[in-house]
N, C-alpha and C positions, 0 to 999 in steps of 0.2 A: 616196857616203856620205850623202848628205841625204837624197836617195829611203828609201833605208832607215831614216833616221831618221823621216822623215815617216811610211811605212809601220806602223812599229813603235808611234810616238803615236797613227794614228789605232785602231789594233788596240787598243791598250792603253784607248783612251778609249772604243771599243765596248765591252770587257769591263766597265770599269767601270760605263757604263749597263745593260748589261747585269743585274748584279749588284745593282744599286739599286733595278731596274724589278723585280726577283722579291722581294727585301723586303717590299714594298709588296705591299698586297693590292687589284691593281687589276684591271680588266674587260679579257680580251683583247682586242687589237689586235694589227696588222700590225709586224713586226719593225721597227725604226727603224734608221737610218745614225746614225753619231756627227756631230756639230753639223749636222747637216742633218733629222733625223730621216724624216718622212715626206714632205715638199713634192716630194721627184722623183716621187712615186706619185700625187699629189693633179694633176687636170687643171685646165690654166692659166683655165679658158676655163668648166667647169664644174666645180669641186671637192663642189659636194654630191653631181651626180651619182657620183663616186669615193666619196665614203662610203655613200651608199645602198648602191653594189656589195660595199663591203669588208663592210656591215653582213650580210649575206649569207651572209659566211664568222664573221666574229666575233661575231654579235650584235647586238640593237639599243642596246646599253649599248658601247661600247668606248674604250679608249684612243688617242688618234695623238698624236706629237711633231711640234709647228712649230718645227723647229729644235731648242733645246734647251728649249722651252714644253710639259709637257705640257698635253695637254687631255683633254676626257670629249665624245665624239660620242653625240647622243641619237637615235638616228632613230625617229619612229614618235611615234603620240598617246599610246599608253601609258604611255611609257620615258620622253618628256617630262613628261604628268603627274603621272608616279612621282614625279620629279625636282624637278619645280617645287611639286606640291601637295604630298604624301603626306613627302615630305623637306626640304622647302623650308630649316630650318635649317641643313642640311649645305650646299647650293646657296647662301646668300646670302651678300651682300658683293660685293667686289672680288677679282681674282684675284692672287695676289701676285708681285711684282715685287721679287727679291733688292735690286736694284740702288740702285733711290729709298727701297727701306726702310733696307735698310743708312744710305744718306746721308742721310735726314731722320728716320732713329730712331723710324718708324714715328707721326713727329707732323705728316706733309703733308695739309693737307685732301683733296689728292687720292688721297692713297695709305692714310689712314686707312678703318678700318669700324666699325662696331657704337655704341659710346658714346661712345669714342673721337671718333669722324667727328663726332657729336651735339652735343659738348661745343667743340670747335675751330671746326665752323661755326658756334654760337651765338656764341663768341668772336669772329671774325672779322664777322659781319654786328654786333654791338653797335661795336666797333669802328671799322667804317666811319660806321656812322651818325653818330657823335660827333664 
């Protein structure tokens, strides 16, 4: 009875990602496992090589999951400099983290961005000084 329990959850937790990832208007990539995502596909030893490959079939823009992280794979000068020059406000800051936002309510120097981050490290180096 537990097998089929477990079976049943991790099914039900596929669909759900599933389900979330098409919402979202993101760049193809490679199907994900549920809380695993893609790291069984990704090579231990060279993982860029793995995405050059995958980029191949999905593009030079695509999606992978580390786990349950997604992330945005850029391969190529282009797709990067799309990315970093021609977008670069979409691209900047830090990548969020539910976890320490949730528990430091988005006011950690480390887990802040934009004016926010500006405002808290100006705070904190005055602070020290003193």
């Amino acid at each position: 009875t537990s097998l089929i329990l477990v079976v049943l959850t991790t099914v039900l937790l596929w669909l759900l990602n599933r389900r979330n990832s098409r919402k979202q208007h993101l760049p193809p990539g490679p199907p994900a496992l549920p809380l695993i995502g893609n790291l069984l596909q990704l090579d231990k030893k060279g993982p860029s090589r793995t995405i050059v490959e995958l980029s191949k079939t999905y593009g030079p823009v695509m999606t992978i999951y580390m786990g349950w992280q997604r992330a945005m794979a850029l391969v190529g000068y282009d797709a990067v400099k799309e990315a970093l020059v021609d977008q670069a406000d979409d691209f900047v800051g830090r990548a969020p983290l539910p976890f320490f936002y949730r528990a430091s309510r988005g006011y950690g120097i480390g887990i802040s961005n934009g004016e926010r981050w500006r405002q808290l490290r100006r705070f904190t180096l005055t602070t020290l000084r003193d």
